[in-house]
N, C-alpha and C positions, 0 to 999 in steps of 0.2 A: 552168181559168180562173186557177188559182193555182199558183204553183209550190211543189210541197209542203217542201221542203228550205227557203226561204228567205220561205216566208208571204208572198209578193206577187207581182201581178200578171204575167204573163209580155208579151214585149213585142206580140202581138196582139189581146189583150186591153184590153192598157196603148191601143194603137192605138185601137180600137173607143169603149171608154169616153171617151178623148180628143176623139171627131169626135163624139160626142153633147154632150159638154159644151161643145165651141166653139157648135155650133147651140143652145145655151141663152144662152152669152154672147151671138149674134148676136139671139137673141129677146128678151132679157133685159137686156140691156146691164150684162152687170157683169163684173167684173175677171177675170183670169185668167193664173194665171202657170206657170213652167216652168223646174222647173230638171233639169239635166242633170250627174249627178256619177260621175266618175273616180276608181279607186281605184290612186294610182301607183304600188306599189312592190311590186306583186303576182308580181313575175321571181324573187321569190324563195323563193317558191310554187310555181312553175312544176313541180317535180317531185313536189311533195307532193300529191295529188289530196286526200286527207283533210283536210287542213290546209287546202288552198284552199275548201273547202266549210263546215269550223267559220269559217274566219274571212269570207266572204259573207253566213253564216248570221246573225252577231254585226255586223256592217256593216246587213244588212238590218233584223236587231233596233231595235239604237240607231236609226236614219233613222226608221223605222216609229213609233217610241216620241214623236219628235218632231212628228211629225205629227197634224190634225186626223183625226178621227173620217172624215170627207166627200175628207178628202185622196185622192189616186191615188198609189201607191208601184209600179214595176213593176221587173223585173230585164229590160236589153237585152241584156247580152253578159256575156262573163267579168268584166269589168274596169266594165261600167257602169251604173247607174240612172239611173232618170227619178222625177221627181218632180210630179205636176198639183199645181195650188195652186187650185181653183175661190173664187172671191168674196175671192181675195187680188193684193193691186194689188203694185207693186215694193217699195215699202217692207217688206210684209209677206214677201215673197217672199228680199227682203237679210235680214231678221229669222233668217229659216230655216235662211241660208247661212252665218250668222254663228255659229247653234250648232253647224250642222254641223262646222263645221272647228275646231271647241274642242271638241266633244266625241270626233268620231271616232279624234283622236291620241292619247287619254285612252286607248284600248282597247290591250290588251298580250299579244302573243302569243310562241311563243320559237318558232323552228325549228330544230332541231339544237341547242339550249343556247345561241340567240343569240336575242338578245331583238329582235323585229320589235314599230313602234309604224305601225300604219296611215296615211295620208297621202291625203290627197282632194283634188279641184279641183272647183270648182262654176259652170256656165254658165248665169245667169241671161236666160229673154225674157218678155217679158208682151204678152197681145195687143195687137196693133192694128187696127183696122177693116180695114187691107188684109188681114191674113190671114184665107185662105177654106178651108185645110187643116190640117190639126196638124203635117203636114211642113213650112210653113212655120217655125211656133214650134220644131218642131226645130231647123230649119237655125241660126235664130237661136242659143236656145241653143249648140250646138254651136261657133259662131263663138264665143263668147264665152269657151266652156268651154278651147277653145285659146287661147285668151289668158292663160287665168287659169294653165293650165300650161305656159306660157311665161316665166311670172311667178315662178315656184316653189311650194313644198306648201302645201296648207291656204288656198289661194286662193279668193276667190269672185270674181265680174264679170259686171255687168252689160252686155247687148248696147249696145253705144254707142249704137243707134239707140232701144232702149227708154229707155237713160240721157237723152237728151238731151230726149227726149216727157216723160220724169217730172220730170227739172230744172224743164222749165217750167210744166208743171202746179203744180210747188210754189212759183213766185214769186208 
């Protein structure tokens, strides 16, 4: 259920708990967000298998450390996490994204006597009554998470479609 190396959810698991906690939103009507985070400069890791595993480890650390008790942290790939936010709306969900990418550059790793500083991008979605899957809120995220590294490191962004549903909610 967990991945021992990096103390968080692996991503069918991350799956499973995610499609329970949509049908509570649906029963429940309350918030729910989602972020989706890339770690970009891991090419230079690429050769080092140990290396790439302390510094996953120390990435999964700090995100974990940030997070509520009730939060969802899962590992999807080499390069990426997910993050559920249950009972947190967009604000709360920007809130996350915002220490994320202040803290994670903070961490300092050397490879070969050259000093590597980690680099994130962060794709925020938060439901909407139409989504009826958590592959929905993926995709969202995802769209968003290309944006924000398109944008350059240490980015966060918001899915335009969830940004513009939150805009108006707050006039």
């Amino acid at each position: 259920m967990i991945e021992p190396f990096n103390k968080v959810f692996d991503r069918h698991n991350f799956l499973e708990f995610a499609q329970k906690e949509l049908g509570y939103v649906h029963q429940y009507n309350y918030s729910l967000s989602l972020l989706k985070i890339t770690l970009n400069n891991l090419k230079h890791l690429e050769h080092h298998r140990y290396l790439q595993d302390i510094f996953m480890q120390s990435i999964g650390q700090t995100t974990r450390g940030m997070l509520r008790r009730h939060d969802c942290f899962a590992y999807l790939s080499l390069e990426e996490f997910v993050a559920l936010l249950p009972s947190a709306n967009t604000s709360g969900a920007i809130a996350v994204a915002q220490r994320l990418c202040r803290s994670i550059p903070e961490l300092s790793f050397t490879v070969q006597q050259h000093p590597l500083k980690p680099t994130i991008s962060v794709g925020i979605a938060t439901y909407q009554e139409s989504d009826r899957n958590i592959e929905v809120l993926l995709k969202r995220a995802n769209e968003a998470l290309l944006i924000a590294k398109s944008q350059g490191n240490n980015r966060f962004i918001v899915h335009p479609l969830d940004l513009e549903k939150w805009l108006t909610r707050q006039k």
